[in-house]
C-alpha positions as CSV (number, residue, x, y, z in Angstrom):
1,X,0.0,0.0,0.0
2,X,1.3,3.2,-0.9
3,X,1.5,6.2,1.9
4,X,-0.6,9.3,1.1
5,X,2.4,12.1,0.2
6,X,2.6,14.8,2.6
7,X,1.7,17.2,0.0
8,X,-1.1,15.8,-0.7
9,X,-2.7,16.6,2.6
10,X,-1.0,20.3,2.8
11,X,-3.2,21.2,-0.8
12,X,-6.0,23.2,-0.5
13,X,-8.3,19.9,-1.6
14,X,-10.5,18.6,1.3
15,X,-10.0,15.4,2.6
16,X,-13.3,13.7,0.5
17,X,-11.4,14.6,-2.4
18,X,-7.9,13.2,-1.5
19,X,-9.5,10.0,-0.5
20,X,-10.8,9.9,-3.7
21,X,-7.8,10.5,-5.8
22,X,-6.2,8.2,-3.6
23,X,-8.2,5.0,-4.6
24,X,-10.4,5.0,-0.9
25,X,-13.9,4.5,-0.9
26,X,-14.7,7.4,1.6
27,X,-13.1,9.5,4.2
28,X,-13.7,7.2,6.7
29,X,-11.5,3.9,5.1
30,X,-8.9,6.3,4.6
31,X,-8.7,7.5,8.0
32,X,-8.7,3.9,9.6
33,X,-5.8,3.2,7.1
34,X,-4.0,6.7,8.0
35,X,-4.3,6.1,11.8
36,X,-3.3,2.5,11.2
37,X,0.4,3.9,9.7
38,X,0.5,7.3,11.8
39,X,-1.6,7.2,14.5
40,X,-4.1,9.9,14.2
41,X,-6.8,10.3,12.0
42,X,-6.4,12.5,8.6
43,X,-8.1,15.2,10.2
44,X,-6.6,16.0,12.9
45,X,-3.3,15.6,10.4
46,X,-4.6,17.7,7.9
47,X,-5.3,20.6,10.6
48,X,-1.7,20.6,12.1
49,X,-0.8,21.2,8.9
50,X,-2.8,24.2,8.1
51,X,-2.4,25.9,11.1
């Protein structure tokens, strides 16, 4: 399985659309397989990021 790339989540696309372009069904299988590798959800990934 391949990582989502860092700047993928720091783009100004919201997370329904990276999940998307990323082959995941929905937000939410993505965040179970995000918090799987890094141990948070997206989310609260993505926000770091853009604050």
């Amino acid at each position: 399985m391949q990582c989502l790339p860092k700047y993928e989540l720091s783009s100004f696309r919201n997370l329904t659309q990276i999940a998307e372009e990323n082959g995941f069904a929905s937000t939410r299988s993505m965040n179970k397989v995000f918090n799987n590798i890094y141990g948070k959800n997206a989310s609260d990934f993505y926000k770091e990021l853009r604050s």
